[in-house]
N, C-alpha and C positions, 0 to 999 in steps of 0.2 A: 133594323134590317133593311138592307136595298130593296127599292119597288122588284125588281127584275128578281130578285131569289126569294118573294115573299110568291110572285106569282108563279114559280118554278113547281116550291113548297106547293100551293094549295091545286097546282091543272096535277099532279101526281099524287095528292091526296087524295083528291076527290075520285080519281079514277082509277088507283091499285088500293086504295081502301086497307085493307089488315094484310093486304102480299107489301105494302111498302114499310119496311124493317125501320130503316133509319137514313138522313142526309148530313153528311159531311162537308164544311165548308173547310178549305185548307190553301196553305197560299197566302201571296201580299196579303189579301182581303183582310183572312184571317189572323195576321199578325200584324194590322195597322198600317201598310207599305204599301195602299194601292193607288195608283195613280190612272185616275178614269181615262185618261189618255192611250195609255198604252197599256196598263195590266188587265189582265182576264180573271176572269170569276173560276175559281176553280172546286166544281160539285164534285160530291163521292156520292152515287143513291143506292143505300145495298136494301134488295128485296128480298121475299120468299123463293125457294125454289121454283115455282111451279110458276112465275111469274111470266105472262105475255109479253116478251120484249116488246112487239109492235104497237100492244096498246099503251104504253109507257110511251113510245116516240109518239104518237100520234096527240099525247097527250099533251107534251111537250110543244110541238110543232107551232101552236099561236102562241106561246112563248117566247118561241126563238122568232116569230114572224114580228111579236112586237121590240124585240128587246134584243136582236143579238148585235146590236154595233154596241153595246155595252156588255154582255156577256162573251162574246168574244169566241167561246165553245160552247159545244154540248157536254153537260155530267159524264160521266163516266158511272154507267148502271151495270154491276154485277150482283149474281147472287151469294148470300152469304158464304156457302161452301168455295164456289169460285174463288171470293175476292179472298177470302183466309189462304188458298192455296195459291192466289197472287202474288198475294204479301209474305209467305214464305219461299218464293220464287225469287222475290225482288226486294230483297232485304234492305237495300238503296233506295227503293221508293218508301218502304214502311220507315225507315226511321225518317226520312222526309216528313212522313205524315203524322206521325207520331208527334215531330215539333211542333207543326205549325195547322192541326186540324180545330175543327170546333163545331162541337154537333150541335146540330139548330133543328133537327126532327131527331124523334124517337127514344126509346126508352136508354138509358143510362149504360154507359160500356157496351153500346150492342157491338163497337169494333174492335176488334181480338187480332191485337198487334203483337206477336211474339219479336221483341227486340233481340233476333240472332244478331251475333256479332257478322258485322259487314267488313269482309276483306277491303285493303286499303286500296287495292287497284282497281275492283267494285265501285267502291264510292266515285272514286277520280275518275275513272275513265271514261263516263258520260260528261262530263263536267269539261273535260280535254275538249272530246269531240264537239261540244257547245262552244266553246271559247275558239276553235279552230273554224265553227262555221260564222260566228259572230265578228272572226275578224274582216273580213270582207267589209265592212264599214269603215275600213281604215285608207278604202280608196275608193271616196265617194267619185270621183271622177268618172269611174265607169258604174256610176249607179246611175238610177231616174229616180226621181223625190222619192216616189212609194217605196223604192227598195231601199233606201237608206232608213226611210221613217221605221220600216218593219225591222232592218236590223238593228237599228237604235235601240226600238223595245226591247229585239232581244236580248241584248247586248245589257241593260240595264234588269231586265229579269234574270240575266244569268249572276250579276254585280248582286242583288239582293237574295238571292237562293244562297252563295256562296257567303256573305258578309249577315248576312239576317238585317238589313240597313238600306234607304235607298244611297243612289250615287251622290256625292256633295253636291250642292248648290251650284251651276256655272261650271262644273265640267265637260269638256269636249268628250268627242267618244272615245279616241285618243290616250285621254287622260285616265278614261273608267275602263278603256282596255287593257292599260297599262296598270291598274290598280289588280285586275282580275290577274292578270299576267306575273307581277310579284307573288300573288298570293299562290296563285298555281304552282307555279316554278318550285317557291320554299317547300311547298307538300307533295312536291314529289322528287324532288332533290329528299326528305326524310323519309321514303319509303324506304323499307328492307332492299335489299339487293339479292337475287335467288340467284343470279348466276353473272358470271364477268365476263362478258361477249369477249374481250380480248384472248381468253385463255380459250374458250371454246376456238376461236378460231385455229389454235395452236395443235390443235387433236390433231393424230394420223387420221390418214381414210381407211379406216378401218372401220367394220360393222360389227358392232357390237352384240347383235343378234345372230350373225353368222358366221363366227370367227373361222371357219376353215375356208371360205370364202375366195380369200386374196391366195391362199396357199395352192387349192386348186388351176388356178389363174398362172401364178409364179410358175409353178412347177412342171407347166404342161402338162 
């Protein structure tokens, strides 16, 4: 285990004691794809109800004082009722986590992932608006070093959330935005079609909910 998530584990053990349920490692890390450069650590810590958020942060806080240009964030701390009624909120994040999680605290199955089926413009539509804020890297010209290096990362954590893979060897971002870009494009060129803007355009003005409407109007 990383020095940084062993000392995460033991300043929240030692200090929520039997309120801390379980911790979830999920992400690059946990799928082998992390790259200390730019990926982040990404914790789940679900507790007991009754749990003190602040002495959890407080607990935490020499933690992140030794350790966060490697961690990157802080966990994400809910309690168990919460985070079940998160993950059926967010049907897009549970089966994220469902792929790529891996409990390193606590007692076996304590996370209760109900795999609902996730609508296909659910899943996509986070993913779109990633890939439309990550393009911005495609004209570093009006970037400064920090801002390209940041979207760079993101740009490649978005390349491996989507692909489960890092980007080849030697690709430009260019090239890795262009990979993310096919793949987009194909999955949402096969989504269903609910409606065909051209024909809606084609309707009367007419209101459907108040059809005497235009007749009062017409008729004086």
């Amino acid at each position: 285990m990383h020095p940084a998530i062993d000392a995460t584990i033991r300043a929240l053990e030692r200090t929520l004691d039997d309120q801390l349920e379980a911790i979830f490692l999920y992400g690059s890390l946990a799928q082998g794809l992390y790259r200390p450069d730019e990926s982040d650590m990404n914790l789940l810590v679900e507790v007991a109800a009754d749990t003190n958020v602040h002495l959890a942060r407080d607990a935490f806080l020499p933690v992140w004082a030794a350790h966060q240009d490697t961690l990157k964030r802080a966990p994400l701390l809910a309690a168990t009722s919460a985070l079940n009624r998160h993950l059926r909120l967010n049907p897009a994040f549970a089966r994220h986590l469902s792929r790529t999680d891996r409990q390193i605290f606590g007692a076996p199955d304590a996370l209760d992932i109900d795999l609902t089926a996730v609508s296909p413009p659910e899943l996509f539509s986070p993913i779109a608006d990633e890939a439309l804020t990550v393009s911005a890297v495609l004209a570093p010209s009006l970037l400064d070093g920090a801002a390209q290096a940041n979207l760079t990362a993101k740009l490649h954590r978005l390349y491996r959330h989507m692909t489960q893979e890092n980007p080849p060897e030697g690709d430009t971002p260019a090239q890795t935005y262009g990979r993310i870009q096919k793949r987009l494009s194909a999955a949402m060129a096969a989504l269903p079609q609910t409606k065909r803007w051209d024909a809606a355009a084609r309707k009367k003005a007419t209101s459907p909910l108040l059809p005497g409407l235009q007749s009062i109007y017409t008729s004086g």
